[in-house]
PQR file with spaces between the fields and no chain letter, atoms N, CA, C, O and H, PARSE charges and radii, in Angstrom:
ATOM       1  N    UNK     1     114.484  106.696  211.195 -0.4000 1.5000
ATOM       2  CA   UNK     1     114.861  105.308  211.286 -0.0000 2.0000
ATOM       3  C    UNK     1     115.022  104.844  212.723  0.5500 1.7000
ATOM       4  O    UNK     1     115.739  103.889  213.022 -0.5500 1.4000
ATOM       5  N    UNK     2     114.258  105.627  213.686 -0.4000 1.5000
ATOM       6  CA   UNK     2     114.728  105.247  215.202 -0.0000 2.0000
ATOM       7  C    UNK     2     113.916  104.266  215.430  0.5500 1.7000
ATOM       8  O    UNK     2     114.299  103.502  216.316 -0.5500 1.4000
ATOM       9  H    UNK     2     113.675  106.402  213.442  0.4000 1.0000
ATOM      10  N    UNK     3     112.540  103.924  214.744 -0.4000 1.5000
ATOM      11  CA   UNK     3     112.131  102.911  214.948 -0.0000 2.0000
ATOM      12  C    UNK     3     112.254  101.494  215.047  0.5500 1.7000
ATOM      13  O    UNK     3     112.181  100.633  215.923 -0.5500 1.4000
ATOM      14  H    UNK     3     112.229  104.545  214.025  0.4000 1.0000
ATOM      15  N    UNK     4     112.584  101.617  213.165 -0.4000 1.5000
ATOM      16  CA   UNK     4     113.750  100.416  213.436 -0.0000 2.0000
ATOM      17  C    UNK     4     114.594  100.175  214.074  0.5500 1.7000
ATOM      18  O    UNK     4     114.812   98.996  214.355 -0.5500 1.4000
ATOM      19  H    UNK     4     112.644  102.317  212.453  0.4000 1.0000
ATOM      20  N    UNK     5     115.535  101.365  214.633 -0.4000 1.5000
ATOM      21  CA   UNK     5     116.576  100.673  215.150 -0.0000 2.0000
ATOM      22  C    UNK     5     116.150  100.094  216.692  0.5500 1.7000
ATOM      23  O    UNK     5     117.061   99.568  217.329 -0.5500 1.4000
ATOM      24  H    UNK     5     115.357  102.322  214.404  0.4000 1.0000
ATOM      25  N    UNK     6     114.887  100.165  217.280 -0.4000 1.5000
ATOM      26  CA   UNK     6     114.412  100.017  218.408 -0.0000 2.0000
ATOM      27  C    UNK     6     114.322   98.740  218.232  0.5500 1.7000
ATOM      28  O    UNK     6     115.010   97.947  218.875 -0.5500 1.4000
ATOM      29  H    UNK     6     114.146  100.593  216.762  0.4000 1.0000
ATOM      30  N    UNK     7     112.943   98.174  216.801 -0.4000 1.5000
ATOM      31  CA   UNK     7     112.548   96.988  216.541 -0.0000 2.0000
ATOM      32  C    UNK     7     113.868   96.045  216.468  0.5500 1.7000
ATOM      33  O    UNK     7     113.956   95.010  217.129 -0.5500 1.4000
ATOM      34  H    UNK     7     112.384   98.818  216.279  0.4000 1.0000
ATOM      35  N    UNK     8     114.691   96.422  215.762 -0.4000 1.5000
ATOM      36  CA   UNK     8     116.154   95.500  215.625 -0.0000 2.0000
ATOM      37  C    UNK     8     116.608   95.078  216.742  0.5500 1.7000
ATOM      38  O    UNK     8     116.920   93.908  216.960 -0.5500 1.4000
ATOM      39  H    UNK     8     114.620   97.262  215.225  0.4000 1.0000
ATOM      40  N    UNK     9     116.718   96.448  217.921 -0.4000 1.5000
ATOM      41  CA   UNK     9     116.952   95.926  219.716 -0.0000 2.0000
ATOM      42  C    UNK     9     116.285   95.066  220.236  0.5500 1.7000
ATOM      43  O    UNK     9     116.731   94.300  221.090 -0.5500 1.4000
ATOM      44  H    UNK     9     116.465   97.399  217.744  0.4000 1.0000
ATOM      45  N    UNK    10     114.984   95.052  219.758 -0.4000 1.5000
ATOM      46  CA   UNK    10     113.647   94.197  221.078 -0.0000 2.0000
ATOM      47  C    UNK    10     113.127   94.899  221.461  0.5500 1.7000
ATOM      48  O    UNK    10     113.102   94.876  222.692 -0.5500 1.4000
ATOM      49  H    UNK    10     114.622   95.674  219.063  0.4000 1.0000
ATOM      50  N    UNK    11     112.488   95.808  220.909 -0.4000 1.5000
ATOM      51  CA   UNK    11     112.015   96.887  221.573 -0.0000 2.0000
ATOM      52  C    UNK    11     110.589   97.094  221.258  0.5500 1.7000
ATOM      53  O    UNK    11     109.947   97.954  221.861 -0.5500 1.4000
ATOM      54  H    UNK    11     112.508   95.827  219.909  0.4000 1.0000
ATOM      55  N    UNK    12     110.042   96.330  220.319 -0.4000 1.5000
ATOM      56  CA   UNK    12     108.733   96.142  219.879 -0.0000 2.0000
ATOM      57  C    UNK    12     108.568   96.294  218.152  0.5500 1.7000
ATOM      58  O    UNK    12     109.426   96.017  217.315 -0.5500 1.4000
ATOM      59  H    UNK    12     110.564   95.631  219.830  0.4000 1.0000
ATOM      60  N    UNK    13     107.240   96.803  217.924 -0.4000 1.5000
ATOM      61  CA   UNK    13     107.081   96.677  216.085 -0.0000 2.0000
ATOM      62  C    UNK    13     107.782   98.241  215.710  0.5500 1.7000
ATOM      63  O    UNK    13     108.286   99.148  216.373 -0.5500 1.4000
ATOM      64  H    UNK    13     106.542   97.029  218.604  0.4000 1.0000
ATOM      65  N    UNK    14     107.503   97.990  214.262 -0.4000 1.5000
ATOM      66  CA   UNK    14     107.729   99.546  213.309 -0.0000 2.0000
ATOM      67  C    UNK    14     106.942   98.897  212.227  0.5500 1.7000
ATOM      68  O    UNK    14     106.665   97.732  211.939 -0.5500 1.4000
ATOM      69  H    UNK    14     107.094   97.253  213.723  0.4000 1.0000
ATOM      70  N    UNK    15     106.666  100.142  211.701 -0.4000 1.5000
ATOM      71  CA   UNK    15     105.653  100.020  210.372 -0.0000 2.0000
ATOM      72  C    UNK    15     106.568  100.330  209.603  0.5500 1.7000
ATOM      73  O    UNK    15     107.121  101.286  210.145 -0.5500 1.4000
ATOM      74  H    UNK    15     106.891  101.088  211.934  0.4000 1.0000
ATOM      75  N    UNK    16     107.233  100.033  208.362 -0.4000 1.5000
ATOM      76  CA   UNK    16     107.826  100.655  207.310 -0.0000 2.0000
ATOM      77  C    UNK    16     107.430  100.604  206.101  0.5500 1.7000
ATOM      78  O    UNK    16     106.264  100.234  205.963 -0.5500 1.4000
ATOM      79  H    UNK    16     106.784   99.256  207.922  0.4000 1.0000
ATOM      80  N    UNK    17     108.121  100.899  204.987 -0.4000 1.5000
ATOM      81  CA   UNK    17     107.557  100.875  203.801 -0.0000 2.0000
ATOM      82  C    UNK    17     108.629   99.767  203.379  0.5500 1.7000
ATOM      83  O    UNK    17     109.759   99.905  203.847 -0.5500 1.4000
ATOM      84  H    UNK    17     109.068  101.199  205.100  0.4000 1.0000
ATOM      85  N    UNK    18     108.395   98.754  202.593 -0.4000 1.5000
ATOM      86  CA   UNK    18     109.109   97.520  201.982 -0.0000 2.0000
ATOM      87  C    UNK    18     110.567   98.061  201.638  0.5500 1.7000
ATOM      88  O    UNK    18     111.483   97.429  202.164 -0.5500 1.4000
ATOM      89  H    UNK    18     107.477   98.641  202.213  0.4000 1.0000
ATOM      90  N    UNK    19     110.945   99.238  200.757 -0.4000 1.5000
ATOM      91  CA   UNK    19     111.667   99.780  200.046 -0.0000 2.0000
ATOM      92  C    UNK    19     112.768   99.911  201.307  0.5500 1.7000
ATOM      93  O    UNK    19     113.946   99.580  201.173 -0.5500 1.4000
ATOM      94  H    UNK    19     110.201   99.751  200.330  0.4000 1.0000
ATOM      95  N    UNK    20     112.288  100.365  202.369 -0.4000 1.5000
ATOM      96  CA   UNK    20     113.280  100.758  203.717 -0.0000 2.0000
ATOM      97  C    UNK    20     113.788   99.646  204.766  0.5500 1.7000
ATOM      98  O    UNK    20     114.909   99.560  205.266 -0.5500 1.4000
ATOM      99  H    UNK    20     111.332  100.634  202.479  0.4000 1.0000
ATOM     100  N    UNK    21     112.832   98.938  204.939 -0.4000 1.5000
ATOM     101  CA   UNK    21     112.895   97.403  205.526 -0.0000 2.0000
ATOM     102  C    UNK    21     113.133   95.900  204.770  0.5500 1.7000
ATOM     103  O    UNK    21     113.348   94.781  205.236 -0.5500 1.4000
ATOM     104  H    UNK    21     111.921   99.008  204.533  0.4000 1.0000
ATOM     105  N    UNK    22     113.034   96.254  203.800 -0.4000 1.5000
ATOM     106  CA   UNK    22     113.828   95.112  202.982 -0.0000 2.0000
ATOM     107  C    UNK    22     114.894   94.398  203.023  0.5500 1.7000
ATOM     108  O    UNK    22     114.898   93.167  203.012 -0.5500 1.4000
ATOM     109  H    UNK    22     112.859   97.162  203.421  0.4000 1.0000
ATOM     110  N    UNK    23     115.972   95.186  203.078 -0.4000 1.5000
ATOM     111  CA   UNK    23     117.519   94.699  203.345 -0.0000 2.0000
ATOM     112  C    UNK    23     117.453   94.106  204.223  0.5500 1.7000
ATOM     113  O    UNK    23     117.852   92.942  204.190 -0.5500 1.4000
ATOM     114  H    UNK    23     115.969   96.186  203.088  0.4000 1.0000
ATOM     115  N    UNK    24     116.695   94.895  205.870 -0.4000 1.5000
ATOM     116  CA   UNK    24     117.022   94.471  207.177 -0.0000 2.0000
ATOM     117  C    UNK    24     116.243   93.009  207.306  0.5500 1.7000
ATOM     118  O    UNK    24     116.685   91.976  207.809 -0.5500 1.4000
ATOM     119  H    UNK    24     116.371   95.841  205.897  0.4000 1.0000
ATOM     120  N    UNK    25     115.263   93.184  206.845 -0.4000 1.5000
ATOM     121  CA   UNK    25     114.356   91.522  206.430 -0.0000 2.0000
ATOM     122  C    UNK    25     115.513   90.724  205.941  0.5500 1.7000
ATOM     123  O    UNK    25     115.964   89.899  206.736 -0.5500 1.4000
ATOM     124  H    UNK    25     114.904   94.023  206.436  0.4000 1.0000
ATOM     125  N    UNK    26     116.054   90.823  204.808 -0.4000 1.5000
ATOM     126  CA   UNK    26     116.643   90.119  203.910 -0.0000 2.0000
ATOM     127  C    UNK    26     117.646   89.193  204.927  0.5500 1.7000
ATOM     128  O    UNK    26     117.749   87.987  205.151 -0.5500 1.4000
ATOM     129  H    UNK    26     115.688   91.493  204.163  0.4000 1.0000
ATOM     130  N    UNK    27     118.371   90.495  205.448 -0.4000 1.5000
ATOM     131  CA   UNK    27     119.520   90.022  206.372 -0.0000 2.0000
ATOM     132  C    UNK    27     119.158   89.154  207.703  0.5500 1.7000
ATOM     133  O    UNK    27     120.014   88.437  208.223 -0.5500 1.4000
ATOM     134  H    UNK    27     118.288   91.475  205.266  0.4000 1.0000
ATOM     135  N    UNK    28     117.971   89.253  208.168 -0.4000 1.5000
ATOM     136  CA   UNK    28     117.690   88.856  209.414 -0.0000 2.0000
ATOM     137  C    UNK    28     117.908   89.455  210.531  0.5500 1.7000
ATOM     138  O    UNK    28     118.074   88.798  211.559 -0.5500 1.4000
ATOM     139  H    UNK    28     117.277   89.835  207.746  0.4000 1.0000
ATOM     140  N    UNK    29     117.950   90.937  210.522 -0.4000 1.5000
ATOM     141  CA   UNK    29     117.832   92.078  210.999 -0.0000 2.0000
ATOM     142  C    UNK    29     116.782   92.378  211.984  0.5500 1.7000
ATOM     143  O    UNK    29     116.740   92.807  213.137 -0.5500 1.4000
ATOM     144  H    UNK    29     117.815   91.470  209.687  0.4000 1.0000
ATOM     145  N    UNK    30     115.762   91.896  210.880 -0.4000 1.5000
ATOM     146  CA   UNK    30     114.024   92.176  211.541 -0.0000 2.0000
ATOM     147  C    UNK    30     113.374   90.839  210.658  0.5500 1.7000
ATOM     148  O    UNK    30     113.913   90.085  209.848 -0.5500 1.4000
ATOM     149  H    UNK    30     115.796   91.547  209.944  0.4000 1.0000
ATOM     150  N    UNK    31     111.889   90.903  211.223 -0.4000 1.5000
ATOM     151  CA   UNK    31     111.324   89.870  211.007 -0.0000 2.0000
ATOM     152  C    UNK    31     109.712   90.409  210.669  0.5500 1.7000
ATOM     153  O    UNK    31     109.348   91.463  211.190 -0.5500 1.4000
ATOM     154  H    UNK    31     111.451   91.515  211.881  0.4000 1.0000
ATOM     155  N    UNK    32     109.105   89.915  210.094 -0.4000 1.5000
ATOM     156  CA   UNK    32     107.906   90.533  209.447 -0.0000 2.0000
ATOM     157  C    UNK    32     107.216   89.609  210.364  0.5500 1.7000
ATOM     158  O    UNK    32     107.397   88.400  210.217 -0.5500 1.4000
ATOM     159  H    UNK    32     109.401   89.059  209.671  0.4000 1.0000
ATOM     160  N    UNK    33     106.169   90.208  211.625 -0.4000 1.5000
ATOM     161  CA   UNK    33     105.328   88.980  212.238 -0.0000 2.0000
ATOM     162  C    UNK    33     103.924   88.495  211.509  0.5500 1.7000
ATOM     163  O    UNK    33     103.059   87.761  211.989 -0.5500 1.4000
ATOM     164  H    UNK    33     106.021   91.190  211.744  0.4000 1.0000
ATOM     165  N    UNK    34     103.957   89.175  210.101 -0.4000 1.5000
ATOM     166  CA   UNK    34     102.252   89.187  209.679 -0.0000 2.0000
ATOM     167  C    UNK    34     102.878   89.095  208.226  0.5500 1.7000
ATOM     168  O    UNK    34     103.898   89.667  207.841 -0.5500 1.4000
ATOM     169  H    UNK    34     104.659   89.771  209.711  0.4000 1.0000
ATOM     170  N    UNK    35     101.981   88.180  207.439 -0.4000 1.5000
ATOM     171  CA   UNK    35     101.762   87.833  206.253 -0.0000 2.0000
ATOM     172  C    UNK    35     101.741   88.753  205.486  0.5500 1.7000
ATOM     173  O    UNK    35     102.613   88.973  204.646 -0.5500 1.4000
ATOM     174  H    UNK    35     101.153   87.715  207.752  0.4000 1.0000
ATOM     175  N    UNK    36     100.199   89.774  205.772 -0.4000 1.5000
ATOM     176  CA   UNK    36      99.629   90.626  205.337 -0.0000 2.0000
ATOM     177  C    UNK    36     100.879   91.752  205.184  0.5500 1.7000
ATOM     178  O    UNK    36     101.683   92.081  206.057 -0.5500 1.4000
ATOM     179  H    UNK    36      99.490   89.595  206.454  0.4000 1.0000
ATOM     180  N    UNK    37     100.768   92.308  203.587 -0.4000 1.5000
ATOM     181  CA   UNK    37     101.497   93.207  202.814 -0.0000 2.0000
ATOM     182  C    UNK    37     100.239   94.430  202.867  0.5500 1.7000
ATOM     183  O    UNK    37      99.065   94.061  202.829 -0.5500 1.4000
ATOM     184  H    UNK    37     100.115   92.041  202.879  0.4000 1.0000
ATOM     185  N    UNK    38     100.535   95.682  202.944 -0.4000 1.5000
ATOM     186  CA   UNK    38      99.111   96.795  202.718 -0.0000 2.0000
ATOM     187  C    UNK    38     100.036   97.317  200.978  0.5500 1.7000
ATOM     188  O    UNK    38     101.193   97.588  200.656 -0.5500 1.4000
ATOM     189  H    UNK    38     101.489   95.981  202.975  0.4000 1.0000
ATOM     190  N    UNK    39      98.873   97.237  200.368 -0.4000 1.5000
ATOM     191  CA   UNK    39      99.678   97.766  199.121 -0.0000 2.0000
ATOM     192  C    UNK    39     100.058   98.898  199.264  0.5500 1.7000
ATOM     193  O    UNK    39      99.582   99.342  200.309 -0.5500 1.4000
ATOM     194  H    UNK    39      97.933   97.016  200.630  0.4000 1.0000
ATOM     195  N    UNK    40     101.030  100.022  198.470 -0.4000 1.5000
ATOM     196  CA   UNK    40     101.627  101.211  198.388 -0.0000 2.0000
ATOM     197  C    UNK    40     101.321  101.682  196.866  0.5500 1.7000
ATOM     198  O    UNK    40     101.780  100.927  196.009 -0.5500 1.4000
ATOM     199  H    UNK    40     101.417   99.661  197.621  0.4000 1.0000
ATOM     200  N    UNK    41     100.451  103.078  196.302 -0.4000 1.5000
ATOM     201  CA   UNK    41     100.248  103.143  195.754 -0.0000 2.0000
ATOM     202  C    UNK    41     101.035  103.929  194.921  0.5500 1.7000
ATOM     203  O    UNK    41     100.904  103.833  193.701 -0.5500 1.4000
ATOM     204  H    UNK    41     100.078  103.692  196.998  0.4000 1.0000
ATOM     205  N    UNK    42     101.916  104.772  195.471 -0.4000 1.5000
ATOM     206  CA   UNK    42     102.695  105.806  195.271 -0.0000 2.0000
ATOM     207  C    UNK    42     103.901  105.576  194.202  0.5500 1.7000
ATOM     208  O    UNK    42     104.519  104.539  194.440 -0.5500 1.4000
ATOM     209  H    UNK    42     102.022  104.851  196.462  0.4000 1.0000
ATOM     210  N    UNK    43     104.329  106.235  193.189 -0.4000 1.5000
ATOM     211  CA   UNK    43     105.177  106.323  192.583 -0.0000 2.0000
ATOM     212  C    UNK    43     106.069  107.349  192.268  0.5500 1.7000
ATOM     213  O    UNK    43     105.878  108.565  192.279 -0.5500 1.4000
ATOM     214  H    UNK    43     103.827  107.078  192.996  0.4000 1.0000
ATOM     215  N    UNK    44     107.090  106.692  191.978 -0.4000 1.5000
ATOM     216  CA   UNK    44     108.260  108.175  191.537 -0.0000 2.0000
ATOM     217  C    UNK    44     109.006  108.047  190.506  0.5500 1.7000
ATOM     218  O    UNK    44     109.357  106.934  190.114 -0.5500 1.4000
ATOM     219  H    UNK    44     107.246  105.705  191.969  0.4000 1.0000
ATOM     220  N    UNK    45     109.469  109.513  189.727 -0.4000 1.5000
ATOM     221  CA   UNK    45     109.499  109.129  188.469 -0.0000 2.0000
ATOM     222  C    UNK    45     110.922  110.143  188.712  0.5500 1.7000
ATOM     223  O    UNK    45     110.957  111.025  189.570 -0.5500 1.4000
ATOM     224  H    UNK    45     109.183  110.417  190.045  0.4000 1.0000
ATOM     225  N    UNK    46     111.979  109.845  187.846 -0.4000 1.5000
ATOM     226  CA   UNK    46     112.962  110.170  187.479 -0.0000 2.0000
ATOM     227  C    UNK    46     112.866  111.142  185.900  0.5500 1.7000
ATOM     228  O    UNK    46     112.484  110.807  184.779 -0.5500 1.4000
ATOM     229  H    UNK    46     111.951  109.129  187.148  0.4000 1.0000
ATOM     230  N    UNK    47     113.360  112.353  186.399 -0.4000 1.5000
ATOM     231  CA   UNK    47     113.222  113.197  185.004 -0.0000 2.0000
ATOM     232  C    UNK    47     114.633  114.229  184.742  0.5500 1.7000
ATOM     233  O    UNK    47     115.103  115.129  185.439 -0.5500 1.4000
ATOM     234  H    UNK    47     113.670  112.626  187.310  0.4000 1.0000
ATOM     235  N    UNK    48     114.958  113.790  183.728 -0.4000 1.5000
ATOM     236  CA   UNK    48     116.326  114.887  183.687 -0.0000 2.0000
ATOM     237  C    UNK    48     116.053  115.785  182.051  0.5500 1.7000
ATOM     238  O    UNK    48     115.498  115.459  181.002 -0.5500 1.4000
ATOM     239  H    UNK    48     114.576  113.059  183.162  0.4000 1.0000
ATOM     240  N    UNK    49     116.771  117.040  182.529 -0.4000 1.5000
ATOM     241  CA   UNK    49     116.336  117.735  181.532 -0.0000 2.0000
ATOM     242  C    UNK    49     117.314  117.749  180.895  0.5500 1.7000
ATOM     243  O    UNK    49     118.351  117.201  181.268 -0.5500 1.4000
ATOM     244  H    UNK    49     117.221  117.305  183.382  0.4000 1.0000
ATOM     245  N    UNK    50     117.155  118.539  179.526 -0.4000 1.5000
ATOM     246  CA   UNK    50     118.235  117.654  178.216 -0.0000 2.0000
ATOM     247  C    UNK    50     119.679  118.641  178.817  0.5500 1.7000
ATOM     248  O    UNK    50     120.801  118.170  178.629 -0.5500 1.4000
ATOM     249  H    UNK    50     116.312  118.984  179.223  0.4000 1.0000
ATOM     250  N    UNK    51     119.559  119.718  179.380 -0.4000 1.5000
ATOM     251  CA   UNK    51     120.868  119.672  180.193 -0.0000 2.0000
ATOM     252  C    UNK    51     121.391  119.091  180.769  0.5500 1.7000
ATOM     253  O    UNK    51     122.618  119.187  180.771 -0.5500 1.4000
ATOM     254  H    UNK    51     118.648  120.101  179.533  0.4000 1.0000
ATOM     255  N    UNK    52     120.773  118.237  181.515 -0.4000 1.5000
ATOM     256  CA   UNK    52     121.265  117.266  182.842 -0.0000 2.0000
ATOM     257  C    UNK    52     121.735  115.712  181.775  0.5500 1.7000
ATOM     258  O    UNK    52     122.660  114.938  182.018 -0.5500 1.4000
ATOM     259  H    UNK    52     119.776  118.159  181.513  0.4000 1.0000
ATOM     260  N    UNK    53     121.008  115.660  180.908 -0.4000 1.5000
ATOM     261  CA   UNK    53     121.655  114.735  180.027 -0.0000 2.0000
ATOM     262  C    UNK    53     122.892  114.746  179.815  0.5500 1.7000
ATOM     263  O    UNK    53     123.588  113.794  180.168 -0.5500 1.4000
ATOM     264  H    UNK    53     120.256  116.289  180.711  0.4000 1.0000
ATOM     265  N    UNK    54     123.300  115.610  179.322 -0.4000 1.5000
ATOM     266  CA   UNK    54     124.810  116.288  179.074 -0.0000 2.0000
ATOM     267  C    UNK    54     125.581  116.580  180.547  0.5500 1.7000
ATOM     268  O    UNK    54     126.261  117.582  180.769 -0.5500 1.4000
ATOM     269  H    UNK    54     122.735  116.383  179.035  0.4000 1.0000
ATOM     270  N    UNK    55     125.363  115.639  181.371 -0.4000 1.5000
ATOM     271  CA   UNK    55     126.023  115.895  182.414 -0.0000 2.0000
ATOM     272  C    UNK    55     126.444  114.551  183.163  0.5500 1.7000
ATOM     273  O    UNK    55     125.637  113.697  183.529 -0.5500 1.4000
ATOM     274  H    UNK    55     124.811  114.825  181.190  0.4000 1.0000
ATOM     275  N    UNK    56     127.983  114.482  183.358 -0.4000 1.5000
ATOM     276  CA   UNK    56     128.352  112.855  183.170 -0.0000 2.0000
ATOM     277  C    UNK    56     127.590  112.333  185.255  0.5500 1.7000
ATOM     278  O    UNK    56     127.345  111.197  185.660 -0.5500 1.4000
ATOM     279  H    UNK    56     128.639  115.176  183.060  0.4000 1.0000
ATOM     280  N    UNK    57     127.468  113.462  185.921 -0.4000 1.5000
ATOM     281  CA   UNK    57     127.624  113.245  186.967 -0.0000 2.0000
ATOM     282  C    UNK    57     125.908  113.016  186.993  0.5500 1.7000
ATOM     283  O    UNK    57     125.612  112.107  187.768 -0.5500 1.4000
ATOM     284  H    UNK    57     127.667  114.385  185.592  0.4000 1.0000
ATOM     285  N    UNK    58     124.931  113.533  186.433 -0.4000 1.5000
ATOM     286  CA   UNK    58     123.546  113.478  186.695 -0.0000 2.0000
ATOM     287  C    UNK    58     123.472  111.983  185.796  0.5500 1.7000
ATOM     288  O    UNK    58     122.783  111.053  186.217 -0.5500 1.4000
ATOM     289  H    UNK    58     125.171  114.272  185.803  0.4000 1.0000
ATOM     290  N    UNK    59     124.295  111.873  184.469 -0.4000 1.5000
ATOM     291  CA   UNK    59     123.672  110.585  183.939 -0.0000 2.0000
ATOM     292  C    UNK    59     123.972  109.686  184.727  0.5500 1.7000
ATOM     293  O    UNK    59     123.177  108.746  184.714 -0.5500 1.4000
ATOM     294  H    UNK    59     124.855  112.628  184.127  0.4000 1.0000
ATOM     295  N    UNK    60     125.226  109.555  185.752 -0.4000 1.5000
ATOM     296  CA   UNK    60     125.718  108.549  186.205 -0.0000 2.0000
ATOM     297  C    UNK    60     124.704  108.029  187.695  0.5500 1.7000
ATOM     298  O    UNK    60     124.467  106.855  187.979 -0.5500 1.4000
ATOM     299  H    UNK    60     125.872  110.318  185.762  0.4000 1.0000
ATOM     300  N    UNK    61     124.254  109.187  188.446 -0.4000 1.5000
ATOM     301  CA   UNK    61     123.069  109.370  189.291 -0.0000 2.0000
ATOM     302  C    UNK    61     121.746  108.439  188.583  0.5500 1.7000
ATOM     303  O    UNK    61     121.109  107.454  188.954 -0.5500 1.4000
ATOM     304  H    UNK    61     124.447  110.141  188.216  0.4000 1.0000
ATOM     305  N    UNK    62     121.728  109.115  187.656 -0.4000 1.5000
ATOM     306  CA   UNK    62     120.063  107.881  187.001 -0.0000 2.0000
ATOM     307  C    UNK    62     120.384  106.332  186.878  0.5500 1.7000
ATOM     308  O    UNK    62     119.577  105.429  187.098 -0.5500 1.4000
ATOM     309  H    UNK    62     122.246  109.915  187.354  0.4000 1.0000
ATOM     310  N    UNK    63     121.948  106.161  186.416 -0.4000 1.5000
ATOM     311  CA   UNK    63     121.822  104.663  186.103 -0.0000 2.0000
ATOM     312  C    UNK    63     121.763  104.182  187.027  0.5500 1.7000
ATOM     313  O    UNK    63     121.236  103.072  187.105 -0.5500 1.4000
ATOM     314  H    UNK    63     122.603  106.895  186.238  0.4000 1.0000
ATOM     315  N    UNK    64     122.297  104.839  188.153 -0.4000 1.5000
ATOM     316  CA   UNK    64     122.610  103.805  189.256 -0.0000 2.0000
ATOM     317  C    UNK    64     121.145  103.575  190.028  0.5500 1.7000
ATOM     318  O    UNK    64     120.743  102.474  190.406 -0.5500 1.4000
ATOM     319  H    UNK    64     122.724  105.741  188.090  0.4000 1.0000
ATOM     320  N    UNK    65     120.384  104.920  190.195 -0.4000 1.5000
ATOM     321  CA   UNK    65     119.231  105.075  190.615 -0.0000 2.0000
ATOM     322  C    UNK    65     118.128  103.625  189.966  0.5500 1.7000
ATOM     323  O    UNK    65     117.479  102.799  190.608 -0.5500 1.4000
ATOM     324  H    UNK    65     120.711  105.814  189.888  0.4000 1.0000
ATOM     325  N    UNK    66     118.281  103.789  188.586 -0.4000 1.5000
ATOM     326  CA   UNK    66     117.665  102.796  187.757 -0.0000 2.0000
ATOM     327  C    UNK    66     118.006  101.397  188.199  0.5500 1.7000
ATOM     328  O    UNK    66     117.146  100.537  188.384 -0.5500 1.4000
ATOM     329  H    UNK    66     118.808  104.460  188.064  0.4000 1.0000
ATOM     330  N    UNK    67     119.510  101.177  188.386 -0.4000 1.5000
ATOM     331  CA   UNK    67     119.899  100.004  188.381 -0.0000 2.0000
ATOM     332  C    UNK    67     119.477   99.213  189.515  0.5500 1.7000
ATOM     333  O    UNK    67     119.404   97.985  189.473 -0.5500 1.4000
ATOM     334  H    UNK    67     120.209  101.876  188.235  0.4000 1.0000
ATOM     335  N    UNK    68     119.101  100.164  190.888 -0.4000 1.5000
ATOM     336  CA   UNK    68     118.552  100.205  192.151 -0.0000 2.0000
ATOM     337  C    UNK    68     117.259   99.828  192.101  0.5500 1.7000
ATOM     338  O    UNK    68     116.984   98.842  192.785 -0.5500 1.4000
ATOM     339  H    UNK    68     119.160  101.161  190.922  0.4000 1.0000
ATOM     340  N    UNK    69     116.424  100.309  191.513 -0.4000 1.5000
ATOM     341  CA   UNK    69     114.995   99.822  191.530 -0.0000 2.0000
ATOM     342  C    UNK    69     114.773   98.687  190.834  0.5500 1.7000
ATOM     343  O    UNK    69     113.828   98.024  191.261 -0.5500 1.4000
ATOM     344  H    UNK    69     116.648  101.110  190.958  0.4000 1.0000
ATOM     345  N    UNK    70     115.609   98.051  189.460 -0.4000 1.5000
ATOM     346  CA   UNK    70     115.464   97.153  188.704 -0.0000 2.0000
ATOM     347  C    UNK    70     116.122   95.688  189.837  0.5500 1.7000
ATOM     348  O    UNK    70     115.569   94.588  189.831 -0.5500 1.4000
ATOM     349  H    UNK    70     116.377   98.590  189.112  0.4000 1.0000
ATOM     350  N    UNK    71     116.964   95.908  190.438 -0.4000 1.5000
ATOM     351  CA   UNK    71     116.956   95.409  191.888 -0.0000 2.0000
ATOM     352  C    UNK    71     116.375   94.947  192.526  0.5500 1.7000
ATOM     353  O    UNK    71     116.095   93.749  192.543 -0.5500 1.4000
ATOM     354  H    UNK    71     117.413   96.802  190.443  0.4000 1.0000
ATOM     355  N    UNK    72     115.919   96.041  193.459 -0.4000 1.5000
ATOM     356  CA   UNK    72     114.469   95.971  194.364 -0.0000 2.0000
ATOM     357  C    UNK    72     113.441   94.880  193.675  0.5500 1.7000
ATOM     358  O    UNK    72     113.013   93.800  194.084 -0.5500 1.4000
ATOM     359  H    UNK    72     116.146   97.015  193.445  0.4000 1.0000
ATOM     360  N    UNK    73     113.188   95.754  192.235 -0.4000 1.5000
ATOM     361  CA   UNK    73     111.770   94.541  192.168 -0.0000 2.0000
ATOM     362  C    UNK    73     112.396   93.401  191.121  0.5500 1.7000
ATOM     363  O    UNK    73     111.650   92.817  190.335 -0.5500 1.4000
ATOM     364  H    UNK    73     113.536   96.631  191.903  0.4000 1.0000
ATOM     365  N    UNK    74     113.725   93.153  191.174 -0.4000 1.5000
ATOM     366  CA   UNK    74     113.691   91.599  191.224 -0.0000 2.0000
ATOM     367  C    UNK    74     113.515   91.060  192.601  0.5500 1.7000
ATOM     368  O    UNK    74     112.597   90.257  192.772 -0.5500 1.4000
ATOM     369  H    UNK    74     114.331   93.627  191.813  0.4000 1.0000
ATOM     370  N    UNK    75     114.202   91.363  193.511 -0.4000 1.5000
ATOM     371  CA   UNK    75     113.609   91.134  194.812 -0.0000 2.0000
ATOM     372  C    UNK    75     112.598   90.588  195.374  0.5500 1.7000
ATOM     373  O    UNK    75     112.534   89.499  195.944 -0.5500 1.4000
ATOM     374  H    UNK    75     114.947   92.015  193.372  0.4000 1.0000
ATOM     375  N    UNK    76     111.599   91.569  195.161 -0.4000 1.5000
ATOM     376  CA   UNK    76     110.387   91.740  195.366 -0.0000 2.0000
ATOM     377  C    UNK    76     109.348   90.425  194.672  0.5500 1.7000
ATOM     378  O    UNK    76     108.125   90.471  194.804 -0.5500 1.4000
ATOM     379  H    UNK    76     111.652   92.454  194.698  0.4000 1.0000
């Protein structure tokens, strides 16, 4: 994250991924000088095994995880 924290100083660009630079956008932190979005193709998937089900501390990890991305791409 030293990049950003350069770009946030004045210190020139950073490339990030939306997911990481978002907030700081949001807030007025940083500033996007280009329109242009490059799509991201990549995904990640959340998997718990039926042990981890039974586990108040892993279920409580997914919702929040979940509740985080359902977030983001209202956001978005």
């Amino acid at each position: 994250m030293v990049g950003l924290s350069v770009a946030m100083a004045g210190g020139g660009l950073c490339l990030a991924h939306d997911t990481i630079a978002r907030r700081l956008l949001d807030e007025g932190r940083l500033t996007a000088p280009f329109e242009h979005r490059a799509p991201m193709p990549e995904a990640y998937y959340l998997l718990l095994s039926p042990q981890a089900e039974e586990t108040p501390g892993a279920v409580a990890f997914a919702d929040w995880i979940r509740a985080e991305i359902a977030a983001e791409q209202h956001r978005a």
